[in-house]
C-alpha positions as CSV (number, residue, x, y, z in Angstrom):
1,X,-8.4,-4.9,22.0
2,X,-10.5,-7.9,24.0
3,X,-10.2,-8.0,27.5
4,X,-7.2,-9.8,29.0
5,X,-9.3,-11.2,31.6
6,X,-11.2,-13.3,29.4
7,X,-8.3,-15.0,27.4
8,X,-6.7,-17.3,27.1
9,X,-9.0,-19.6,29.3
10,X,-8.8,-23.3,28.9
11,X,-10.6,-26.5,29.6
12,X,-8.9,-29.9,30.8
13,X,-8.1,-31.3,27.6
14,X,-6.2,-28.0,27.0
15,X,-8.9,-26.5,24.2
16,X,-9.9,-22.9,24.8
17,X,-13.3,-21.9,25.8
18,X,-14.6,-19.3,24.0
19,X,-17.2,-17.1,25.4
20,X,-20.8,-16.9,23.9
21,X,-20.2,-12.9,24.0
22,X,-16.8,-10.6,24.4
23,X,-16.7,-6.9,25.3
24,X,-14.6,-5.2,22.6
25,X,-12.8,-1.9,22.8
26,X,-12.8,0.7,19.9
27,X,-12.9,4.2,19.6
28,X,-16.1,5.7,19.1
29,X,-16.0,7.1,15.8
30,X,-18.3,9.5,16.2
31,X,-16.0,11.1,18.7
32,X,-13.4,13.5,17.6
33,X,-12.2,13.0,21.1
34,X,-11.6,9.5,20.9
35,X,-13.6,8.2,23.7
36,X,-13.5,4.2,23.9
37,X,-16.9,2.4,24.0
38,X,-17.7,-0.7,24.5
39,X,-19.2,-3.3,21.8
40,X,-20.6,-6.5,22.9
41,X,-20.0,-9.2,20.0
42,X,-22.2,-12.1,20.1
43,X,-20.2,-15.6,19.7
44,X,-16.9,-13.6,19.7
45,X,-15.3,-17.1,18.2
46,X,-16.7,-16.2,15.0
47,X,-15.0,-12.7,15.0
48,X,-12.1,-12.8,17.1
49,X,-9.9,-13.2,14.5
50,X,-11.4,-9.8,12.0
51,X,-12.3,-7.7,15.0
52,X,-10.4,-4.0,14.1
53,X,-10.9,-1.5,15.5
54,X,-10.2,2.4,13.1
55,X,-7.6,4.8,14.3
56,X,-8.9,8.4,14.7
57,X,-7.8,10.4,11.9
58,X,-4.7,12.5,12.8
59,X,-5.1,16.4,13.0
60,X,-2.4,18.4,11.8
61,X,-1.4,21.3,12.8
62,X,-0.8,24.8,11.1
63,X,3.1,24.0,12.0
64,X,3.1,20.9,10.7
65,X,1.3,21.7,7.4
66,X,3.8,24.6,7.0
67,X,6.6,22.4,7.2
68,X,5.0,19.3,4.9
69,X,4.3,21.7,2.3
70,X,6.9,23.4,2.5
71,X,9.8,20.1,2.4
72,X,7.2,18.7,0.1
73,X,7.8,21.4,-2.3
74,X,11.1,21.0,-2.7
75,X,10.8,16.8,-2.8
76,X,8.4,14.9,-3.6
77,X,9.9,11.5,-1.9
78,X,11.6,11.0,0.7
79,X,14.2,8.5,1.5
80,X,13.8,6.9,5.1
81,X,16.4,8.5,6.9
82,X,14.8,12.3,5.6
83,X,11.5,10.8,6.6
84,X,12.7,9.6,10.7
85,X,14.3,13.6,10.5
86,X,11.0,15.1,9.5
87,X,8.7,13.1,11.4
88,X,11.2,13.7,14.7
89,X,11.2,17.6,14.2
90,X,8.1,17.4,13.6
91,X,6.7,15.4,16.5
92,X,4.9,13.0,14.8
93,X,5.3,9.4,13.2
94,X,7.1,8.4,10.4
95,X,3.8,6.9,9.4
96,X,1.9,9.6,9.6
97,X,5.0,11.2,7.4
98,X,4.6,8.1,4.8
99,X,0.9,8.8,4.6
100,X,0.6,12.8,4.1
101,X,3.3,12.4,1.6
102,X,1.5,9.4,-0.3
103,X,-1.9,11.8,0.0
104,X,-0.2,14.8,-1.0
105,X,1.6,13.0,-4.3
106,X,-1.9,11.6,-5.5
107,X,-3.1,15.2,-4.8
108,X,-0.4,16.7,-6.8
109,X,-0.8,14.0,-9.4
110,X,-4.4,15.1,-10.2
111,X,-3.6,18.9,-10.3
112,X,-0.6,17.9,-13.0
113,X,-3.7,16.2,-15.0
């Protein structure tokens, strides 16, 4: 996320200045609390556009393993209406859902092999 105070800034003739450096915030990835830091991007024009910044990888609990393995047992896809119910009793996104069912398939899929 850049900082709202530096953008959108513009000159006279209406085209944006862009600053020779922009403070970036991303979450440290070395933290498994998720503290944000601070980058400093030289010429930030060049990267605005590409700058992403990782989600932390989401930690599931015992519960909701029990549960995903457990509804995962008896179907291996879900339609999108099963997958809003799960992810609401369960607390969690329906992406996050989406993405331990799609890791949990190619998991299966090798242990079929």
């Amino acid at each position: 996320m850049v900082s709202q105070s530096v953008f959108p800034v513009f000159r006279s003739d209406r085209s944006p200045v862009i600053p020779s450096r922009t403070t970036v915030l991303c979450t440290d990835p070395l933290s498994h609390l998720g503290h944000l830091v601070r980058r400093d991007i030289p010429h930030a024009g060049d990267y605005l556009g590409r700058i992403k910044c990782r989600r932390n990888r989401t930690v599931f609990t015992d519960h909701h393993l029990t549960n995903l393995e457990r509804n995962f047992d008896r179907q291996k896809y879900l339609s999108t209406k099963e997958r809003a119910v799960l992810a609401t009793r369960l607390g969690l996104s329906q992406v996050q859902v989406k993405t331990w069912y799609q890791n949990r398939r190619m998991k299966w899929k090798k242990q079929v092999r």
